[in-house]
C-alpha positions as CSV (number, residue, x, y, z in Angstrom):
1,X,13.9,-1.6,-21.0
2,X,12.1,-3.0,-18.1
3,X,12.5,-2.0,-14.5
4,X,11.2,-4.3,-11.4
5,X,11.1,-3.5,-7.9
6,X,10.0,-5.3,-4.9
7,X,9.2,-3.3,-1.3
8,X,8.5,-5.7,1.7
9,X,6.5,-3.3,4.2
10,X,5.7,-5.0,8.0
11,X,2.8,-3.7,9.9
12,X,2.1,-3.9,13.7
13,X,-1.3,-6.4,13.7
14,X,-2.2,-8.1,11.1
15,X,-5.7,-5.9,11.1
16,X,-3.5,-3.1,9.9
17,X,-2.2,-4.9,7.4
18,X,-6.0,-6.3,6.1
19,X,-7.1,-2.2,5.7
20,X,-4.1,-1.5,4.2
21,X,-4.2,-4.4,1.5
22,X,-7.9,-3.7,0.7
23,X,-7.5,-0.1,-0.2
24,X,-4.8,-1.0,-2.4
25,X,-6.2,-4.3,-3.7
26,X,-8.8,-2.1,-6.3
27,X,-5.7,0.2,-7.8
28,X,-4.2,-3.1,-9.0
29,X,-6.9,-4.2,-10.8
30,X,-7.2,-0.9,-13.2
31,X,-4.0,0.8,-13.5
32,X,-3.8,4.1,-14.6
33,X,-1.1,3.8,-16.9
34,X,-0.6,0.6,-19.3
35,X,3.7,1.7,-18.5
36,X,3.2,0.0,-15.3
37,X,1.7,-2.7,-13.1
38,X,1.7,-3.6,-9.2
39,X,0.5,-6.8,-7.2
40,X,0.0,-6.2,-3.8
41,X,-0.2,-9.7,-1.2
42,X,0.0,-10.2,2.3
43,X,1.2,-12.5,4.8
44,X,1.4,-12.4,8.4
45,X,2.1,-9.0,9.4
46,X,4.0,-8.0,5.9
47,X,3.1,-6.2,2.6
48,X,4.7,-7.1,0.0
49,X,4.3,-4.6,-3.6
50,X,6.0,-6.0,-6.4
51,X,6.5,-3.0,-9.3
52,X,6.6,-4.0,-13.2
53,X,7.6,-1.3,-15.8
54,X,8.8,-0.1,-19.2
55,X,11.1,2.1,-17.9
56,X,12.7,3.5,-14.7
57,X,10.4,6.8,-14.8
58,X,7.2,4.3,-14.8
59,X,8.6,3.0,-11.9
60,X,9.3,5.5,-9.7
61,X,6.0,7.2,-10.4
62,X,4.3,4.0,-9.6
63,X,6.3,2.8,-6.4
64,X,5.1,6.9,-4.9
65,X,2.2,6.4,-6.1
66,X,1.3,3.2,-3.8
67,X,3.8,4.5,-1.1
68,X,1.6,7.6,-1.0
69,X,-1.5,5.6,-0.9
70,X,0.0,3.4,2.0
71,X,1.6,6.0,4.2
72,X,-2.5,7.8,4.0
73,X,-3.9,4.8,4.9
74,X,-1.4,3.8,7.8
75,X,-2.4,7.5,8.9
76,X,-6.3,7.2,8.7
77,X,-5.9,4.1,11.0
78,X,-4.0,5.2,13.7
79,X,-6.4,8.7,13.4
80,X,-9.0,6.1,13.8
81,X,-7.3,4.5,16.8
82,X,-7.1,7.7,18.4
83,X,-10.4,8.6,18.1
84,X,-11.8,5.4,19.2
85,X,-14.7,6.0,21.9
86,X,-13.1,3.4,24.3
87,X,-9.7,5.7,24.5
88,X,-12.2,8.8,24.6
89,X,-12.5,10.5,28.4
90,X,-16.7,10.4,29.5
């Protein structure tokens, strides 16, 4: 059986959506498992992760995975944001 999903994600700026794509990018090129594969592209503000796998279980454990991955990374940006010495009192 083969199981296929597609998640469309849209970002705020497009420079959030540039982090977020390049700390994806390297997971795609050596999956962990040979049950499953992801592409990751962008356009404009959007993310778009399209799943391939042998089975339903393959692809649920793959579309958390990269969720997981994504949700950290939105959260290391706006931490980042935060933090930034312009926003910072003297």
């Amino acid at each position: 059986m083969k199981a296929e999903a597609i998640i469309q994600l849209r970002f705020s700026s497009k420079k959030q959506l540039k982090v977020v794509l390049e700390a994806l990018k390297p997971e795609t090129k050596t999956p962990a498992t040979r049950r499953s594969r992801v592409q990751v592209n962008g356009e404009g503000n959007s993310l778009t992760l399209s799943f391939e796998a042998t089975d339903t279980s393959a692809l649920r454990a793959a579309i958390n995975s990269y969720l997981r991955q994504t949700s950290m990374a939105i959260n290391i940006i706006r931490l980042m944001e935060e933090d930034s010495p312009i926003k910072r009192p003297i």
